[in-house]
Residue frames as qw, qx, qy, qz and C-alpha x, y, z in Angstrom:
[[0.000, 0.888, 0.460, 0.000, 0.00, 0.00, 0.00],
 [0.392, 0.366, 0.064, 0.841, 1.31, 3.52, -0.99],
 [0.153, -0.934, -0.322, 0.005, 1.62, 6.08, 1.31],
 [0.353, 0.832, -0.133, 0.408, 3.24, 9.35, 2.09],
 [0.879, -0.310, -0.204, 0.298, 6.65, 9.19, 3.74],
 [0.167, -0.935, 0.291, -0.112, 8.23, 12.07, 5.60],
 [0.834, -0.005, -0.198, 0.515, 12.45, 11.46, 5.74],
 [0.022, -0.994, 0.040, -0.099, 14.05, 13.83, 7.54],
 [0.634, -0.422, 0.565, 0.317, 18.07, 13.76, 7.06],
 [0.881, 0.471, 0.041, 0.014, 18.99, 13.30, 3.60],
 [0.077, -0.728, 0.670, 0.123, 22.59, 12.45, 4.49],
 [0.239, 0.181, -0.926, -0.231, 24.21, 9.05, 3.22],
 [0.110, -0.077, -0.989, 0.066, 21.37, 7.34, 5.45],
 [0.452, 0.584, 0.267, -0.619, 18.23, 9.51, 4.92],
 [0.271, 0.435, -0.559, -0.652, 19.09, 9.53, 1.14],
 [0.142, 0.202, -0.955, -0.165, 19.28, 6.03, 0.98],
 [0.248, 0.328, 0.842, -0.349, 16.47, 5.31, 2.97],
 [0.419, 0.553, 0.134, -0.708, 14.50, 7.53, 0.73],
 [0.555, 0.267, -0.546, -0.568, 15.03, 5.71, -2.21],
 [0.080, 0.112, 0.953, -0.270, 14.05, 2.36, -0.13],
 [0.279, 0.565, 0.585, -0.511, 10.52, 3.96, 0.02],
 [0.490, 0.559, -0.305, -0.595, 10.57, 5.56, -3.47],
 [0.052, 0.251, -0.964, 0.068, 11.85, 1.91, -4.62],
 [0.175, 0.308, 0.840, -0.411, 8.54, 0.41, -2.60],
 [0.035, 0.587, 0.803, 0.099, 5.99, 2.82, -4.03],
 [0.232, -0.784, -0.511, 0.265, 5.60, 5.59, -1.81],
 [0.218, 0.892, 0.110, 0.380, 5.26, 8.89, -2.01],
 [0.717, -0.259, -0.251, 0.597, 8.29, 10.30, -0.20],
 [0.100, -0.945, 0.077, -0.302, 9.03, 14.19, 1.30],
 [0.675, -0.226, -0.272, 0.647, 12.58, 14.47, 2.02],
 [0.184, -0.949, 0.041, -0.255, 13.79, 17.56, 4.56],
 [0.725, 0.091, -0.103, 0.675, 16.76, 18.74, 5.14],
 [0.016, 0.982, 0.144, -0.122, 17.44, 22.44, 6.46],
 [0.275, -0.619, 0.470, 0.566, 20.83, 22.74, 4.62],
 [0.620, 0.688, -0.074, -0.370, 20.56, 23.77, 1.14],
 [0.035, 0.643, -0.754, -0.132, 23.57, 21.94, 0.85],
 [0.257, -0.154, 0.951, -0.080, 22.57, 18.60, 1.87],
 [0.692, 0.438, 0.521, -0.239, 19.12, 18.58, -0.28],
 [0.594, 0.648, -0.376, -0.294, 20.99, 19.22, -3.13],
 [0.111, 0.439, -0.887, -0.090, 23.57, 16.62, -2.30],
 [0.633, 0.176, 0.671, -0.344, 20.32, 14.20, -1.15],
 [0.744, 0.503, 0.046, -0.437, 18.72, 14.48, -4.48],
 [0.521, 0.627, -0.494, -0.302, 21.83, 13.57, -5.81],
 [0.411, -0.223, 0.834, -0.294, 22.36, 10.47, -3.85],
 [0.709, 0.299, 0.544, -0.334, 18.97, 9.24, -4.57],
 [0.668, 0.619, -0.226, -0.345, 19.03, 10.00, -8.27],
 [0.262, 0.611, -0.747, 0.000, 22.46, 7.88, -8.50],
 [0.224, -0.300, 0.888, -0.267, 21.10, 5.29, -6.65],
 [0.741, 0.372, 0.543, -0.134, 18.12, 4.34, -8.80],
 [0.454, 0.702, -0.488, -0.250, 20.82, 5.12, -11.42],
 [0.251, -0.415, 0.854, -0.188, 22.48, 2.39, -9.94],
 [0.731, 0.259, 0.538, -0.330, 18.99, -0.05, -9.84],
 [0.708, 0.661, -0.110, -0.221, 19.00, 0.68, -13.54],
 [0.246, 0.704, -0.639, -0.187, 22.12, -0.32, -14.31],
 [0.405, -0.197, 0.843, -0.293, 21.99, -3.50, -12.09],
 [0.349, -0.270, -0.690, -0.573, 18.34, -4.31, -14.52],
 [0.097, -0.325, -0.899, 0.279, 16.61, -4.11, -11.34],
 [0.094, 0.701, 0.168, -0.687, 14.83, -0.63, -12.24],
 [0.560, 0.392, 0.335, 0.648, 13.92, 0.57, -15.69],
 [0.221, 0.075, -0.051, 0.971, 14.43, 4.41, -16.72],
 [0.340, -0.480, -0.466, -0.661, 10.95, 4.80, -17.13],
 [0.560, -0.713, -0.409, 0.107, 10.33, 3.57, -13.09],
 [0.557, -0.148, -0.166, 0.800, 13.15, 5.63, -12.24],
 [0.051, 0.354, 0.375, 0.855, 11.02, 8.68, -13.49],
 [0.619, -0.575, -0.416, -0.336, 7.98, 7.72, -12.27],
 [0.660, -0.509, -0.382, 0.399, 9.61, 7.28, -8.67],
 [0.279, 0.075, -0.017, 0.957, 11.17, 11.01, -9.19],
 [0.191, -0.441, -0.380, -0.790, 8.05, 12.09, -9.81],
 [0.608, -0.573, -0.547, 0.055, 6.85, 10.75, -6.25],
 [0.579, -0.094, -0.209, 0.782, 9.96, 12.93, -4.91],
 [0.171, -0.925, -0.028, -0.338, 9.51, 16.29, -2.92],
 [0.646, 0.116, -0.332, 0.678, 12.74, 17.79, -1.64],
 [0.344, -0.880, -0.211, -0.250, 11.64, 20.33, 1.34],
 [0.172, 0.391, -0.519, 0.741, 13.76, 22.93, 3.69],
 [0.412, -0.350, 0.190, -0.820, 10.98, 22.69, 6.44],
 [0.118, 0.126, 0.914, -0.366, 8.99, 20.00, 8.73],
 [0.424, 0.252, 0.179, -0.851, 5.82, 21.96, 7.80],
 [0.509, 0.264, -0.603, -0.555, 5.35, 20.10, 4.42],
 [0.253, -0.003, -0.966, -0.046, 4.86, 16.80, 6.37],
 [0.455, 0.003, 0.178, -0.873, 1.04, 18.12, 7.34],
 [0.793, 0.019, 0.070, -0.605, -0.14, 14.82, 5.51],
 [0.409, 0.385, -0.827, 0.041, 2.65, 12.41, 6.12],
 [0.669, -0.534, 0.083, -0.510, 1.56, 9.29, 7.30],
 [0.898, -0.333, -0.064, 0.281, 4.79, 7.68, 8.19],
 [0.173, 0.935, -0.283, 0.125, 8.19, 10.06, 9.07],
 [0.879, -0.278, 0.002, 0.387, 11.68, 8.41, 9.77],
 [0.366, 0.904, -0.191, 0.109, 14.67, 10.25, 10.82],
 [0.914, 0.096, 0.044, 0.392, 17.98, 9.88, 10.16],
 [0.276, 0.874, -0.088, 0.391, 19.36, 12.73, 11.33],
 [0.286, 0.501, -0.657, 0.485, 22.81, 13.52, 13.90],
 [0.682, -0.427, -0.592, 0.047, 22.58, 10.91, 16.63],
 [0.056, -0.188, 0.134, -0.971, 22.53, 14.47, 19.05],
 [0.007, -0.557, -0.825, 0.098, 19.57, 13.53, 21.77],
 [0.002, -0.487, -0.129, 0.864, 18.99, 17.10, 22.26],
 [0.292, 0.245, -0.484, -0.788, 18.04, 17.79, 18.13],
 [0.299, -0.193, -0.849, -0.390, 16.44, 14.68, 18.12],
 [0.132, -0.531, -0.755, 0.362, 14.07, 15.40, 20.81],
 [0.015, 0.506, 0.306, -0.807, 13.34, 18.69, 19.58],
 [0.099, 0.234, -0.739, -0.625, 12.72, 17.38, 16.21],
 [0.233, -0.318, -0.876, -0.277, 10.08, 15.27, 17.26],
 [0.144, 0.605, 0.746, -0.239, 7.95, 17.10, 19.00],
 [0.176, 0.442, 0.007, -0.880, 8.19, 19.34, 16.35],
 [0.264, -0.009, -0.875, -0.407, 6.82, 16.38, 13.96],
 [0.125, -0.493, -0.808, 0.298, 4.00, 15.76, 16.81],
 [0.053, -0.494, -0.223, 0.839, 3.21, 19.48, 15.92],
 [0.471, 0.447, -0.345, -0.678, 2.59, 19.37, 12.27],
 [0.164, 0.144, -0.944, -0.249, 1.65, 15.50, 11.61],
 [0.700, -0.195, -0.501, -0.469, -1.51, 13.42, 11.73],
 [0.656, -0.447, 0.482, -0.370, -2.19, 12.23, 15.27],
 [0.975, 0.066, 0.179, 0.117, -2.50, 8.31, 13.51],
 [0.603, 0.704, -0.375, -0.012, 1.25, 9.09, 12.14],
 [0.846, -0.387, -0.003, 0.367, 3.70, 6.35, 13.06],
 [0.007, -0.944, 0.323, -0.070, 6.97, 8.46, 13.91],
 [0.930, -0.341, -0.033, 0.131, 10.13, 6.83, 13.72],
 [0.122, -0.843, 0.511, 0.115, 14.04, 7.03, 14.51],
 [0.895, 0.360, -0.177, 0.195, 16.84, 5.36, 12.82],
 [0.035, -0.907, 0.374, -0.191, 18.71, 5.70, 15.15],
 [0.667, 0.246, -0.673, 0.206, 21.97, 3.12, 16.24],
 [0.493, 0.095, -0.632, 0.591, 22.73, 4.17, 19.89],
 [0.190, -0.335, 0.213, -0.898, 20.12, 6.30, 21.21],
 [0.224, 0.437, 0.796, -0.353, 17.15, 5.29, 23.83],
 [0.005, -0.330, -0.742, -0.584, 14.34, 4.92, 21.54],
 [0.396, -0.511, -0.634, 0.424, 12.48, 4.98, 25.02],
 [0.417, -0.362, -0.123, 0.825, 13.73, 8.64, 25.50],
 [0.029, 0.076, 0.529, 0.845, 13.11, 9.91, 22.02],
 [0.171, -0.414, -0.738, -0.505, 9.27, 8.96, 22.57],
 [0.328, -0.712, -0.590, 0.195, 8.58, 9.89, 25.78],
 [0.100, -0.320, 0.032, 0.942, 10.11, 13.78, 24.72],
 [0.022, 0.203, 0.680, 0.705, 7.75, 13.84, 21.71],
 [0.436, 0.124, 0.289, -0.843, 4.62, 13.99, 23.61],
 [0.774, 0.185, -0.117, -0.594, 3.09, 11.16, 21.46],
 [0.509, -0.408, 0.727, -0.215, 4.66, 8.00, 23.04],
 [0.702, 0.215, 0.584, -0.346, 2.35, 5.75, 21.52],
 [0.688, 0.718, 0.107, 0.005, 3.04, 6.53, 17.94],
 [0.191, 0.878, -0.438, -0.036, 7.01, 6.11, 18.12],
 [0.970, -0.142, 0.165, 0.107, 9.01, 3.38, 17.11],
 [0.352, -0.616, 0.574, 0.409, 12.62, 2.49, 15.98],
 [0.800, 0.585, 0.136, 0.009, 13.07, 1.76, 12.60],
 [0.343, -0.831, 0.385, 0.211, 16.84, 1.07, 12.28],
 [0.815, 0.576, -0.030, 0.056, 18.32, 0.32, 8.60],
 [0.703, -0.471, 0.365, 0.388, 22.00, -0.29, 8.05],
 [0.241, 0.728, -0.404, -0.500, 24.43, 1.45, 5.69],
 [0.067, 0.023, -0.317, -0.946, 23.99, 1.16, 2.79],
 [0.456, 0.167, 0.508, -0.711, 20.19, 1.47, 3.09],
 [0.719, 0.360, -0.141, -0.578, 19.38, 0.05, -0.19],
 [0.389, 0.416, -0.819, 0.072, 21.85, -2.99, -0.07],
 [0.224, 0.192, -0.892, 0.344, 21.28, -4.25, 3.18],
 [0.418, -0.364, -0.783, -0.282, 18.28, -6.43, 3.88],
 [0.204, -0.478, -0.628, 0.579, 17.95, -5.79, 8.25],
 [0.216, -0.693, -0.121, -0.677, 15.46, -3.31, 9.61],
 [0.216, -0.159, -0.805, 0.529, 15.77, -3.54, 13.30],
 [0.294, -0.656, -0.343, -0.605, 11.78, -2.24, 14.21],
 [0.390, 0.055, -0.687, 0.611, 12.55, -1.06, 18.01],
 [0.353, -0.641, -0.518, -0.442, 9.59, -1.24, 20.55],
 [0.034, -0.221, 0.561, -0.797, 9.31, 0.43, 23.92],
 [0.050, 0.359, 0.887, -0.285, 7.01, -0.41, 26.69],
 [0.330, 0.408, 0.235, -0.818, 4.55, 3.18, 25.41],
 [0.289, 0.240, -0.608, -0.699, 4.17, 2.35, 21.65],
 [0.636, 0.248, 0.153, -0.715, 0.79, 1.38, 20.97],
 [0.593, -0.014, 0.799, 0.097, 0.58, -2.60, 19.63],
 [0.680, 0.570, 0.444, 0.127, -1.05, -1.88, 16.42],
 [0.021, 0.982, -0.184, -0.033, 1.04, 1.21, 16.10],
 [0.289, -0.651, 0.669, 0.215, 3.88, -1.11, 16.22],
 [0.648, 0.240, 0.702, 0.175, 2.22, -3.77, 13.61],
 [0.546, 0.808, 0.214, 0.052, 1.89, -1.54, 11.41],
 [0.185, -0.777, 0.568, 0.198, 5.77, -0.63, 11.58],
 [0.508, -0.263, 0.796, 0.201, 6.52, -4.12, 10.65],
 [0.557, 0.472, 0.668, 0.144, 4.44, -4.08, 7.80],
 [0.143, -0.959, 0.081, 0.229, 6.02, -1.24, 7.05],
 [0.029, -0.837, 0.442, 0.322, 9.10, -2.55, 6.76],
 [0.734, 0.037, 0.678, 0.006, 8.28, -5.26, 5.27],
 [0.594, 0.720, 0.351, 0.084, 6.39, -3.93, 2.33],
 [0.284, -0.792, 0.477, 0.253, 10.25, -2.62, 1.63],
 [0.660, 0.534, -0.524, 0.067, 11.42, -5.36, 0.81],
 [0.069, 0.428, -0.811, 0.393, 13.67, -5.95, 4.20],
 [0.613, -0.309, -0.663, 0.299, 13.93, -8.41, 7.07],
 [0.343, -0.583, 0.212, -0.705, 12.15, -6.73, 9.94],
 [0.676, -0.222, -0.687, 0.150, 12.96, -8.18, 13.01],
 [0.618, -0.701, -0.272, -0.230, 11.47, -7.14, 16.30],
 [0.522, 0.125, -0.549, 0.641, 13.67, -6.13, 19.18],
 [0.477, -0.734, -0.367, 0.314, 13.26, -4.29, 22.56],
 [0.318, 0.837, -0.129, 0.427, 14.92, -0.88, 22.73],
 [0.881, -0.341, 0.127, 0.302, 18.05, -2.24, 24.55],
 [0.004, -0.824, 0.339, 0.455, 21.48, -0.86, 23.84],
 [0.111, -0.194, 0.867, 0.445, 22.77, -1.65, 20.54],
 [0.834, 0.269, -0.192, -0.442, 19.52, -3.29, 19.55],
 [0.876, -0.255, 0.395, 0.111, 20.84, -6.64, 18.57],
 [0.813, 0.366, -0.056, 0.450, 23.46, -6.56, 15.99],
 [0.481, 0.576, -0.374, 0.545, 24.92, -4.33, 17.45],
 [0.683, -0.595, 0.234, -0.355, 24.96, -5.22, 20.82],
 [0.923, -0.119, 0.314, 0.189, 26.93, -8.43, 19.60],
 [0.763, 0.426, 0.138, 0.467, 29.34, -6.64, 16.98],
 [0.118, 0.900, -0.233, 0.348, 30.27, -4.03, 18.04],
 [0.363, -0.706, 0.608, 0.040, 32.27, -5.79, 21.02],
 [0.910, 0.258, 0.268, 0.181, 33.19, -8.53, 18.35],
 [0.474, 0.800, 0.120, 0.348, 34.71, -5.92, 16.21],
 [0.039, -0.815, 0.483, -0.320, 36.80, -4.79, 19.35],
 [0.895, -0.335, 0.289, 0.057, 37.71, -7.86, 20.28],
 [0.790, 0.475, 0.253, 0.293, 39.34, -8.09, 16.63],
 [0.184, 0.905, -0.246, 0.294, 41.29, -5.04, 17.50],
 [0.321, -0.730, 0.573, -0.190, 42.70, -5.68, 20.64],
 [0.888, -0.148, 0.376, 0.221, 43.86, -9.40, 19.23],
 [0.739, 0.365, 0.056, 0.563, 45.84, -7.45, 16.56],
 [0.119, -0.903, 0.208, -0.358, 46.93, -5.08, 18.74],
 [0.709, -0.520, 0.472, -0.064, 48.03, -7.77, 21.22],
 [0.930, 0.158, 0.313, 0.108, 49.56, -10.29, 18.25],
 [0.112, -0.590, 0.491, 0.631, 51.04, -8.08, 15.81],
 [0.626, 0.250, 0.720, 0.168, 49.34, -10.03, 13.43],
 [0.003, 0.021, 0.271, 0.962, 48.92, -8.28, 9.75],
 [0.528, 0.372, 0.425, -0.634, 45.07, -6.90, 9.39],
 [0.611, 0.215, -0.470, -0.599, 44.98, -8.35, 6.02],
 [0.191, 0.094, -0.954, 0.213, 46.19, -11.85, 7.71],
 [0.138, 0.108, 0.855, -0.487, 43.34, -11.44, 10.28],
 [0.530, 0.323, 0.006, -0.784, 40.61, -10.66, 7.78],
 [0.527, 0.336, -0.685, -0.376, 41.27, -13.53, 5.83],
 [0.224, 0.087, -0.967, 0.083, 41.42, -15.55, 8.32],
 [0.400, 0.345, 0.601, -0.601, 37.92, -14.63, 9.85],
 [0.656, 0.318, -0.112, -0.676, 36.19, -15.09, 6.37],
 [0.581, 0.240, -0.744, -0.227, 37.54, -18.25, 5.63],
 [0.064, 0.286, -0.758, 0.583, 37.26, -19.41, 9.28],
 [0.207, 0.204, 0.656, -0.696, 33.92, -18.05, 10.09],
 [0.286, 0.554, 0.703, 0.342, 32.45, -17.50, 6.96],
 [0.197, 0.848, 0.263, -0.416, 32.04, -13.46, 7.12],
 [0.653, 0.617, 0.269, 0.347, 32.06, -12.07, 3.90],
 [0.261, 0.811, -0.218, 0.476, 34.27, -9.05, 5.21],
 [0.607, -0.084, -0.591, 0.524, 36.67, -9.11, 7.55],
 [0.377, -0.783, -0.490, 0.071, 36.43, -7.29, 10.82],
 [0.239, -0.598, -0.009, 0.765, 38.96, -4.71, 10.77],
 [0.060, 0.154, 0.455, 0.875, 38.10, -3.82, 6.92],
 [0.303, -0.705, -0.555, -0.322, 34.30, -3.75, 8.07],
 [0.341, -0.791, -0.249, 0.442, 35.42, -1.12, 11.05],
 [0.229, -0.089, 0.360, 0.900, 37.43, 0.83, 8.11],
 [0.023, -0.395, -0.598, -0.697, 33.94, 0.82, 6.27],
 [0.284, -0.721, -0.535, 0.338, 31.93, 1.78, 9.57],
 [0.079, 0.830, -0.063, 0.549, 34.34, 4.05, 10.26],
 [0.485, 0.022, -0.602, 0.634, 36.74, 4.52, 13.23],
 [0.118, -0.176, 0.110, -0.971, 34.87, 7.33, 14.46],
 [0.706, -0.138, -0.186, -0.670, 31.52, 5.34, 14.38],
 [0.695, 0.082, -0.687, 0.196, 32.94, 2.40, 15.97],
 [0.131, 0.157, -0.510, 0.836, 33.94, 4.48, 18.88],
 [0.229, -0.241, 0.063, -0.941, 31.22, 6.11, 19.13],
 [0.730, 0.061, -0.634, -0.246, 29.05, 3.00, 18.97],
 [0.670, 0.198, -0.551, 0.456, 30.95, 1.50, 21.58],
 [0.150, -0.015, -0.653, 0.742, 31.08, 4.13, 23.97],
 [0.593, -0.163, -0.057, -0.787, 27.26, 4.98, 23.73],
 [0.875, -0.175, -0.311, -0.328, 26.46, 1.20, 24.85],
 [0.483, 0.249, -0.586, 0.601, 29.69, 1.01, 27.09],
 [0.108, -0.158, 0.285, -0.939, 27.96, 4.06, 29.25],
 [0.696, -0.209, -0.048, -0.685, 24.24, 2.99, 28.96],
 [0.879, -0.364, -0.212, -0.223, 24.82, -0.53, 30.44],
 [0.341, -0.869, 0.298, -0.198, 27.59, 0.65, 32.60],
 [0.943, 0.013, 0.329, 0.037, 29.91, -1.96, 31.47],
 [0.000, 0.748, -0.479, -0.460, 33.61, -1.08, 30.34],
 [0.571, -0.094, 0.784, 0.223, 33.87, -4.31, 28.22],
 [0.510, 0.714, 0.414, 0.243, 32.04, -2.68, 25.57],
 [0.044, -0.842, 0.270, 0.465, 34.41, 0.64, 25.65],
 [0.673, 0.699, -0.213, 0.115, 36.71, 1.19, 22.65],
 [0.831, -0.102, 0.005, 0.547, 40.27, -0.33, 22.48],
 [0.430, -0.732, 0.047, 0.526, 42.64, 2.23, 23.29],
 [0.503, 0.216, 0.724, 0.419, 43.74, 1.54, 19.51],
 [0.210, 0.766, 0.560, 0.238, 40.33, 3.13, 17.98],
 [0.211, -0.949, -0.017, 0.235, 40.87, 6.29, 20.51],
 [0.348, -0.617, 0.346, 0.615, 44.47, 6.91, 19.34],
 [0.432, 0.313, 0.681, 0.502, 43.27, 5.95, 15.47],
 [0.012, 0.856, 0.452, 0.251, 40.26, 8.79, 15.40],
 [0.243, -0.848, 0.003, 0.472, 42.57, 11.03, 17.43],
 [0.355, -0.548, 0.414, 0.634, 45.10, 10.82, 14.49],
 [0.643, 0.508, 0.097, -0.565, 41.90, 10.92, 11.60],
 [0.162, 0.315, -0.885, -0.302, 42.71, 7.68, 10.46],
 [0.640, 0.113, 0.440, -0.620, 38.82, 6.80, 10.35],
 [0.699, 0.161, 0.685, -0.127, 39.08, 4.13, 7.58],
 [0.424, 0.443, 0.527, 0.588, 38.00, 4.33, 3.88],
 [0.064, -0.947, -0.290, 0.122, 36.46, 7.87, 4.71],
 [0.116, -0.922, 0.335, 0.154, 40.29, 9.44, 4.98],
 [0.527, 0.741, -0.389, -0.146, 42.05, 6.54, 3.22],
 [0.297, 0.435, -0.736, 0.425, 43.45, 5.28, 5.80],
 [0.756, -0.468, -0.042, -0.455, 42.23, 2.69, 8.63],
 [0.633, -0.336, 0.662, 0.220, 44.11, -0.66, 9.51],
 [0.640, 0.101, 0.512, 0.564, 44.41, -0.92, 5.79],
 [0.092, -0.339, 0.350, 0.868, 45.26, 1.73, 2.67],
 [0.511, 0.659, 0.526, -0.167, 42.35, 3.01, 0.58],
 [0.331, 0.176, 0.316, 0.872, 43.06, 4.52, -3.02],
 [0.245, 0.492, 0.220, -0.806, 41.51, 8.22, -3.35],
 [0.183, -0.003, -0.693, -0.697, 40.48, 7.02, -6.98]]
């Protein structure tokens, strides 16, 4: 079923998510208040059902037609008849709590409201908004069109049908929507992120090379990327950050960042982002 879908954020993971929902059907209002970033959104999206097309999974003609669904807005106002919004905007509780209850100001009482967020209480977010009942997590994973997971994250306020209709939601996507509690991390990353430092501080402690220990965790374990090139593609910076946001909320030092990460992000050596991570990216 096609409806209209408020995105606020059109950075790498608003963008994306917008074409998820353009992609699906729906009519989509992305917002952004930097003229900068809705110009660089649009271009995202466009390139990324450029992308469909190439692939054959899109022809030019849907690729139109889904433009044509596309409103690029500087304001919240426009989402007067949105009746799902998801942002995806700095993971900053402050902004995000003042974000939503400015969305509880200009939205349909029945709108479901959600965050996409990685590390924040979901919990928090809803019970600032003023409309508890109608906020869930909806947490996609980079890249948003690539990667199947939705994590759909309930709290004890959110309203049962108010949360079934999330999952059908993110179903009618396309993705795997799996149910969680609004727990730190959520679950994948509750378990990977201290995976992913574990993998540091055994090639910190070995000397081993990081190509040596990638290789040896795909052939080993079967992941298709190793774990220090998949913290290059996070990001060092987002690893941390990661980390210490679920280190602090269940008070528990075993999830902190390796000492490593901190002296990597102090010396902006955040991965493929700057070129440089535990292994050498080309700028090409």
């Amino acid at each position: 079923m096609s409806q209209i879908v408020g995105v606020v954020g059109l950075g790498t993971m608003g963008a994306g998510i917008a074409q998820v929902c353009l992609e699906a059907g729906h009519t989509v209002i992305g917002m952004d208040g930097a003229s900068v970033a809705r110009e660089q959104g649009l271009a995202r999206i466009q390139q990324g059902l450029q992308r469909r097309v190439d692939k054959g999974a899109m022809t030019a003609d849907d690729v139109v037609a889904a433009l044509a669904r596309l409103a690029i807005v500087e304001t919240v106002a426009a989402f007067a008849e949105a009746e799902v919004v998801i942002e995806a905007i700095a993971e900053i509780p402050d902004i995000k709590h003042t974000l939503f209850r400015e969305l509880v100001e200009v939205t349909p009482a029945t709108a479901l409201l959600a965050t996409n967020t990685s590390a924040l209480s979901v919990t928090g977010i809803a019970e600032e908004s003023g409309r508890a009942d109608h906020v869930v997590g909806l947490h996609f994973f980079n890249p948003a069109p690539a990667m199947p997971l939705v994590e759909v994250v309930h709290t004890r306020h959110v309203d049962p049908e108010v949360y079934a209709a999330a999952i059908e939601f993110a179903e009618g996507l396309g993705k795997e929507a799996v149910p969680c509690p609004d727990t730190p991390g959520f679950l994948v990353n509750r378990i990977l992120v201290p995976m992913l430092n574990d993998a540091v501080r055994a090639y910190a402690e070995t000397g081993v090379d990081p190509a040596d220990i990638d290789r040896a965790l795909k052939a080993g374990a079967g992941w298709p990327m190793g774990p220090l090139a998949l913290i290059d593609l996070i990001g060092i910076d987002v690893q941390v950050h990661a980390s210490e946001a679920i280190a602090e909320a269940l008070d528990n030092d075993y999830f902190a960042p390796h000492p490593l990460l901190l002296s990597m992000l102090e010396e902006g050596r955040l991965g493929r982002k700057s070129g440089q991570g535990f292994h050498t990216y080309s700028s090409s």
